[in-house]
N, C-alpha and C positions, 0 to 999 in steps of 0.2 A: 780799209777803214773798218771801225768797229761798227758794229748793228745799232748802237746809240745815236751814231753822226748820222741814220737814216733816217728821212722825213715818211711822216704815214703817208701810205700809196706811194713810195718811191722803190722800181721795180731793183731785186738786188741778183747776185749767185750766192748760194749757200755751199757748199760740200756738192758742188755738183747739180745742182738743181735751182731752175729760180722760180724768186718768189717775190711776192709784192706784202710791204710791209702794212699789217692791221692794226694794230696797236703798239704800245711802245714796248711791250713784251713777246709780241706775236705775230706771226708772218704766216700768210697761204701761199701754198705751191701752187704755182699757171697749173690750171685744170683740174684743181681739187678746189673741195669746201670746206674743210677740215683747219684749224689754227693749229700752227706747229709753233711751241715755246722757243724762243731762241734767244739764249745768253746772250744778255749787255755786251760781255766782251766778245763775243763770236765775230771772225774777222770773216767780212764779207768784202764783194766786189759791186759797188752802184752800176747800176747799166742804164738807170736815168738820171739825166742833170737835175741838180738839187735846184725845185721849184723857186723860183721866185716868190720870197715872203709877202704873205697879202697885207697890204693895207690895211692899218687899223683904224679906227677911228679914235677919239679923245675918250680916254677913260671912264668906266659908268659904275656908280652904284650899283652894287648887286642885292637883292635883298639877301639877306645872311638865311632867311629859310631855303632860298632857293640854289645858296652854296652848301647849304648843310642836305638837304638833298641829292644835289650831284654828288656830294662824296659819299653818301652812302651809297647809289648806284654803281660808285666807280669798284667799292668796299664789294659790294655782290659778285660783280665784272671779275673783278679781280681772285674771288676765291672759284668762279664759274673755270676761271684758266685754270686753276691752280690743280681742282678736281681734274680736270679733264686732261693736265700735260702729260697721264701715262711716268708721271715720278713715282717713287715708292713711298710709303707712311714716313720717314723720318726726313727724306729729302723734301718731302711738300709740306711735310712740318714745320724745318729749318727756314723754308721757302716763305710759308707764309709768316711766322715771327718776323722774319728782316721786313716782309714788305708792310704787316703790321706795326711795325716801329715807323719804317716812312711816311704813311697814311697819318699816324697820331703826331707825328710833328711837321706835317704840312697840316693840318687841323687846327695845329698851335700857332704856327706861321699867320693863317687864316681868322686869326679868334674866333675859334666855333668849339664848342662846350667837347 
């Protein structure tokens, strides 16, 4: 399966090593602290069954400050990885334009300025 079809905290093998998924772009190695970036399509192996979806409840108003909030947190989160995946100046470049294009049109998705 690709590292997309993984749910956060669902434990995977990577190249040999596993690891438990952190974020939708990041995974820790059992026994380190350290996020290691790992490609959308990087083909992995799940070694947990994929969690049972939680129960939502009915739909809520969100106050749009407090979504225009989150996405700037995610906006920070996001370039925190970007510094840190050990890519070089033009691949973390290339890196963050694409993910800067999806950020400003879930934005737009969102109506937030």
């Amino acid at each position: 399966m690709k590292f997309t079809g993984l749910q956060i905290g669902q434990r995977f093998r990577y190249q040999g090593k596993t690891y438990r998924k952190a974020t939708p772009l990041t995974a820790t190695a059992e026994g380190e602290e350290q996020k290691k970036l790992i490609p959308r399509s990087a083909l992995v192996e799940a070694l947990d069954a994929r969690p049972d979806p939680v129960p939502t409840s009915a739909a809520r108003d969100i106050p749009v400050a407090t979504l225009d909030r989150a996405m700037n947190e995610l906006a920070s989160d996001i370039n925190e990885i970007i510094a840190e995946s050990g890519l070089n100046a033009e691949q973390a470049s290339s890196l963050s334009r694409q993910l800067q294009a999806a950020f400003l049109k879930t934005r737009h998705h969102l109506n937030l300025p």
